[in-house]
C-alpha positions as CSV (number, residue, x, y, z in Angstrom):
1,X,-3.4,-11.2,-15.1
2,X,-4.7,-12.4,-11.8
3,X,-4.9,-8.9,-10.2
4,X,-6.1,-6.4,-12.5
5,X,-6.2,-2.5,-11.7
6,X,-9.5,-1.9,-10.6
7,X,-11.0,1.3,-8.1
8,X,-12.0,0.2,-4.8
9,X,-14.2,2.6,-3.0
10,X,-15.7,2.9,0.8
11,X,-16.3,4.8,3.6
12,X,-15.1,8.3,2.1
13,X,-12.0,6.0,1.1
14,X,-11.0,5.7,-2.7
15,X,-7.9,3.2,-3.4
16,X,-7.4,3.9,-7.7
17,X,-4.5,2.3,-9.5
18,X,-1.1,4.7,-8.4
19,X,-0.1,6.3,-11.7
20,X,2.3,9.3,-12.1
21,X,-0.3,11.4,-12.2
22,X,-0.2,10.7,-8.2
23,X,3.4,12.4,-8.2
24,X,2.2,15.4,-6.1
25,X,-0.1,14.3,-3.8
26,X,2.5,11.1,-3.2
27,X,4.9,13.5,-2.1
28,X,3.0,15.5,-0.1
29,X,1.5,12.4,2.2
30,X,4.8,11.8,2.4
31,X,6.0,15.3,3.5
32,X,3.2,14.8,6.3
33,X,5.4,13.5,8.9
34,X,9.1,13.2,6.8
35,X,8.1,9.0,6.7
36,X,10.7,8.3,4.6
37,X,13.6,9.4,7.6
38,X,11.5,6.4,9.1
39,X,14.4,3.6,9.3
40,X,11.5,0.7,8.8
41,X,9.6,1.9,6.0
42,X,9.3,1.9,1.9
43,X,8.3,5.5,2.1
44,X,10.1,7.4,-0.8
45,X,11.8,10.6,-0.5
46,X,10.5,13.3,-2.0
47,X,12.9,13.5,-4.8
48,X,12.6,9.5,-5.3
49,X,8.9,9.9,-5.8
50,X,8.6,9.8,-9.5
51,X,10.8,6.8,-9.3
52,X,8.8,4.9,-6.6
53,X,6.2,5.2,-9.1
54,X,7.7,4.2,-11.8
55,X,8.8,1.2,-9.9
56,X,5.3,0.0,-9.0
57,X,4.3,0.4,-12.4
58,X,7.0,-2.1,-14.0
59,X,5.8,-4.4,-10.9
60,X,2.8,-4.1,-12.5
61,X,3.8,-4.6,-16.1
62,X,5.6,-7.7,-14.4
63,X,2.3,-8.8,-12.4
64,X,4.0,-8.9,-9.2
65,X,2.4,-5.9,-7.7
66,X,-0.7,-3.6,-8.1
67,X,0.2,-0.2,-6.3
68,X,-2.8,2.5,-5.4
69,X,-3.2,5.4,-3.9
70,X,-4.9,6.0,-1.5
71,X,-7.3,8.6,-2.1
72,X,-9.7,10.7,0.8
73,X,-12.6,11.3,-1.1
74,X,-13.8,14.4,0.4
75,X,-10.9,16.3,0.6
76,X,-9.5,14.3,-3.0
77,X,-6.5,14.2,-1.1
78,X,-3.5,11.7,-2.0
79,X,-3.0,10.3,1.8
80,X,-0.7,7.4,1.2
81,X,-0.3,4.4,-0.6
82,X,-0.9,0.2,-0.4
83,X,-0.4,-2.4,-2.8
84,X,-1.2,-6.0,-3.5
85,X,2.5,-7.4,-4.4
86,X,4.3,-10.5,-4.3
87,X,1.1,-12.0,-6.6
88,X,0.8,-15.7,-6.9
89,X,-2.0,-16.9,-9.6
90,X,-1.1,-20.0,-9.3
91,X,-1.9,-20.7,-5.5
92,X,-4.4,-18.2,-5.5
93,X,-2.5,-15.9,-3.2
94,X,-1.5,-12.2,-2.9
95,X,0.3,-9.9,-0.1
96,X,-0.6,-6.6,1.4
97,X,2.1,-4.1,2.1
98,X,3.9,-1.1,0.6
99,X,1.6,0.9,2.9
100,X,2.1,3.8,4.7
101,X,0.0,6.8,5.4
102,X,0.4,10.2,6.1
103,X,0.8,10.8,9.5
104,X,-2.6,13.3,9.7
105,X,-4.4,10.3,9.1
106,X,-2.8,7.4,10.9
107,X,-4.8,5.9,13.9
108,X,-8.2,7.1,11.6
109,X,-10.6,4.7,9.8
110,X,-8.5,5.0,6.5
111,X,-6.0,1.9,6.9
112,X,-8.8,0.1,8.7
113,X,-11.5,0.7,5.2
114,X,-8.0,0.1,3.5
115,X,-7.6,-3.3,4.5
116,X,-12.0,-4.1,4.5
117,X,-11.4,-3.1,0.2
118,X,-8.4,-5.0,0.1
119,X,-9.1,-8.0,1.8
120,X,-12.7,-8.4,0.4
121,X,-11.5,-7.5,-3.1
122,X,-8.6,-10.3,-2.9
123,X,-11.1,-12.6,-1.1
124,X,-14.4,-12.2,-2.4
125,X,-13.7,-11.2,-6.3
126,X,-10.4,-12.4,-6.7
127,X,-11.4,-16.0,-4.8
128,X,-7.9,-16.1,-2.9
129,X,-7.2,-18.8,-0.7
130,X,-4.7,-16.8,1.3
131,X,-3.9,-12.8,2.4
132,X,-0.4,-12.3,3.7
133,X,2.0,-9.5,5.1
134,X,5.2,-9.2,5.6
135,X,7.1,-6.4,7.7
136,X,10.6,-5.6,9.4
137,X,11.2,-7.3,12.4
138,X,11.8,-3.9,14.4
139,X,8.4,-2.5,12.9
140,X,6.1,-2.6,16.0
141,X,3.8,-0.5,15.0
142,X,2.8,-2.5,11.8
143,X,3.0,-5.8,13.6
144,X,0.3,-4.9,15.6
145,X,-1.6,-3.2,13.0
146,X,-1.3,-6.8,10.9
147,X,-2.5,-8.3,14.3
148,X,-5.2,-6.5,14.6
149,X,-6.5,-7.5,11.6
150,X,-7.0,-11.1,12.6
151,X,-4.0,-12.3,10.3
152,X,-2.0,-14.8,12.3
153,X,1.8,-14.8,12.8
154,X,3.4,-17.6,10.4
155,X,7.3,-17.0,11.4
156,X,10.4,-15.0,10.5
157,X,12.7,-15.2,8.1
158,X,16.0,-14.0,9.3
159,X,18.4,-11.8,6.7
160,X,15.7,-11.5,4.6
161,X,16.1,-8.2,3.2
162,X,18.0,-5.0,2.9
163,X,17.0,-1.9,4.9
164,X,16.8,1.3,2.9
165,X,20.3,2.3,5.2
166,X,21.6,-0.7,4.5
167,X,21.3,-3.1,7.2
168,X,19.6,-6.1,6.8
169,X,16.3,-7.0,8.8
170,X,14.4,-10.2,9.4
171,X,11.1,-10.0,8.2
172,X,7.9,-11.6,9.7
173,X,5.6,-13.1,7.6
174,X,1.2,-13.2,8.3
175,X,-1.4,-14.5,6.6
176,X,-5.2,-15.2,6.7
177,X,-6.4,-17.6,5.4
178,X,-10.2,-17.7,2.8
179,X,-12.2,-19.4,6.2
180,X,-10.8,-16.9,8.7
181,X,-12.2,-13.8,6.5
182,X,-15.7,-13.9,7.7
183,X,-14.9,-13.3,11.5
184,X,-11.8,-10.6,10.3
185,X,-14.4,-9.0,8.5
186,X,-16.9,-8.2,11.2
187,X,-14.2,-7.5,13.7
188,X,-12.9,-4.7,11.4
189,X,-16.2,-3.6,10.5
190,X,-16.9,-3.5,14.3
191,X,-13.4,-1.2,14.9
192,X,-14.5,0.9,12.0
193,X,-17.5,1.8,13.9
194,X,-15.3,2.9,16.6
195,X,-13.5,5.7,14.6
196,X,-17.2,7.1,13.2
């Protein structure tokens, strides 16, 4: 496999392959903040959490996707999730998404070390040529959050996908690309410092 499970850790951070033994700390990240009544997210409910699991891990078993959780290393506390998904050997290419936090620790350093493992991981030791992202075209928040990354905007594809109430959403598609990571990197490294 391309992606294999591996622990990234940084910056009180720990990302470890999402196994069910994440169950209860899944659900309560996502109990911080009811996400999943959030109309634009993948956030399970908490009765769906064993089976959001269970999902990621036949992704896996598939190599499409490599969930983790997201781990705060000084509390040990389960704070959300990310994945590498939609995982293309052959162009050398993965995607970030499935990610959400609990809402405690949104707007800390945690998505912003996040994204430094992820994106150095997938560039650096996987040797990818390209990083993308995809979110709902309504999902403000997240586009900004992919912007401010240094990932630029590639397009939307409209009636893409189903929404978890049904409706169908355009999604927008980002990438970075292997020549833009440098400068991304010290940018994030520079916000980071922010947070401390």
């Amino acid at each position: 496999m391309f992606v294999q499970p591996v622990v990234l850790r940084d910056h009180g951070v720990r990302l470890e392959p999402l196994s069910t033994a994440h169950e209860d700390g899944l659900r309560a990240a996502a109990a911080d903040g009811e996400l999943w009544k959030i109309r634009v997210t993948s956030v399970p409910e908490p009765e769906n959490t064993r089976a959001y699991i269970e999902t990621a891990l036949q992704m896996r078993a598939e190599g499409h996707r490599l969930a983790f959780a997201v781990i705060d290393e000084p509390s040990g506390r389960v704070v959300g999730s990310t994945s590498y998904h939609d995982v293309l050997p052959a162009v050398r290419r993965v995607e970030i998404g499935y990610t959400w936090y609990a809402r405690s620790v949104q707007r800390s350093h945690i998505n912003t070390t996040c994204k430094l493992l992820m994106m150095g991981h997938a560039f650096d030791a996987l040797d990818c040529a390209v990083v993308g992202w995809r979110t709902d075209n309504f999902n403000f928040a997240s586009q900004r959050a992919i912007e401010r990354l240094g990932a630029k905007k590639d397009g939307v594809i409209r009636g893409h996908a189903l929404r978890r109430d049904g409706t169908v959403r355009d999604t927008v598609m980002y990438s970075m690309s292997a020549g833009e990571w440098p400068e991304a990197r010290a940018q994030l490294l520079y916000l980071r410092s922010r947070h401390a």
